[in-house]
N, C-alpha and C positions, 0 to 999 in steps of 0.2 A: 292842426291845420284843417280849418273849417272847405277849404276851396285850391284848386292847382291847375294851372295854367300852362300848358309847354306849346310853343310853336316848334314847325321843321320845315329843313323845303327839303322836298324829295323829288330829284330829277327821272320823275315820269308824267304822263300825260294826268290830266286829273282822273278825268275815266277809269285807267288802270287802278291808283292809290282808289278812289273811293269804291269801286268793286273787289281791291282785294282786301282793305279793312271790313267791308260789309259781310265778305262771306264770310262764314261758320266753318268753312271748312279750309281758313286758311289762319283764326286764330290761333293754335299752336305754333305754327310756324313762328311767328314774332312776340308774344307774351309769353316769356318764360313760368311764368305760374299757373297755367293753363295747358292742363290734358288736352283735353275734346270739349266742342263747342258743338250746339246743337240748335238749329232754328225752324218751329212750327212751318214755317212757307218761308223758300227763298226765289227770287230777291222778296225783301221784306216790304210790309207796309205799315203804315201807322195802327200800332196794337198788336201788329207779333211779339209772339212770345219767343224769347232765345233763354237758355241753360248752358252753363259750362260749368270746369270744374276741373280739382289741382289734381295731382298728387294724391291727395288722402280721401278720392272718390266724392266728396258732400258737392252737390249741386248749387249754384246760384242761379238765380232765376231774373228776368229781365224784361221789360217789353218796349217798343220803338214807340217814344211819344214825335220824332220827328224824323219825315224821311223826305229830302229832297236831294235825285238823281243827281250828284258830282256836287252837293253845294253843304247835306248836312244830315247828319246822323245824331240820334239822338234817343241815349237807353234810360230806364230809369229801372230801379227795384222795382218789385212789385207791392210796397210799401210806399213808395215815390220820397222818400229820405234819400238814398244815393240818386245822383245822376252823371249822365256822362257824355259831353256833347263833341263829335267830331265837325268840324266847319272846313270846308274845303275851296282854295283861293287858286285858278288858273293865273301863272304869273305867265309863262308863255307856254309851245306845244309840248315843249317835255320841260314841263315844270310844277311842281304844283307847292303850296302850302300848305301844310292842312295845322291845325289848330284843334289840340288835345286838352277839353277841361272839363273836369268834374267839382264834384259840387256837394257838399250835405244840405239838407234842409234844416238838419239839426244834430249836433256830435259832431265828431271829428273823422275825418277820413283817416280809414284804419291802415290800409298799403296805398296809399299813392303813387300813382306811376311816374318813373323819373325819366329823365332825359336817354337815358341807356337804352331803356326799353322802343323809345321810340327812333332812335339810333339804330338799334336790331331792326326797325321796321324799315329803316330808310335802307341798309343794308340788305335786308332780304328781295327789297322790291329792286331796287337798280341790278343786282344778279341776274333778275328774268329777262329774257331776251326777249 
């Protein structure tokens, strides 16, 4: 699988979904394969650097080629072969969609994230009050 695409609607405001996907410090909470996350300067901007990292301690490394408040996130390797773009869509005030795809430039995507995963996200985020 060169490419993966998952939509969701997650009943929050967009605000909320695209400030708790952006922090660092709320990846574990929702990606099961992810320890700790770490990002040079938050809120980010185009050219920080983010690190995270499983289980078995090795670091992945990351940087924001796109940042637009409540509409788009967007990391790549430091290699720019992996990407991974979040798109976020206000359907009304507590609703949002947001739009999860990554992308090789060349190879196969090694763990592609599936629907689960962003299920745990839609789950963790409607919890918060």
């Amino acid at each position: 699988m060169k490419e993966n695409k998952i939509i969701i609607i997650i009943n929050k405001p967009t605000e909320e979904v695209f400030e708790f996907t952006t922090n660092p410090k709320n990846t574990h909470l929702w990606i099961p394969s992810i320890e700790k996350e770490i990002a040079e300067k938050y809120p980010p901007e185009i050219g920080t650097k983010y690190k995270n990292c499983g289980k078995d301690l090795k670091w992945n490394f990351y940087k924001v080629l796109e940042f637009g408040k409540n509409k788009i996130f967007t990391l790549t390797d430091l290699n720019e072969n992996y990407h991974v773009k979040y798109a976020y869509r206000k359907l009304s005030d507590n609703k949002t969609e947001m739009e999860y795809f990554e992308w090789m430039k060349s190879g196969e995507l090694k763990n592609p994230f599936t629907k689960d995963i962003l299920q745990n996200l839609k789950l963790v985020l409607e919890k918060i009050k």
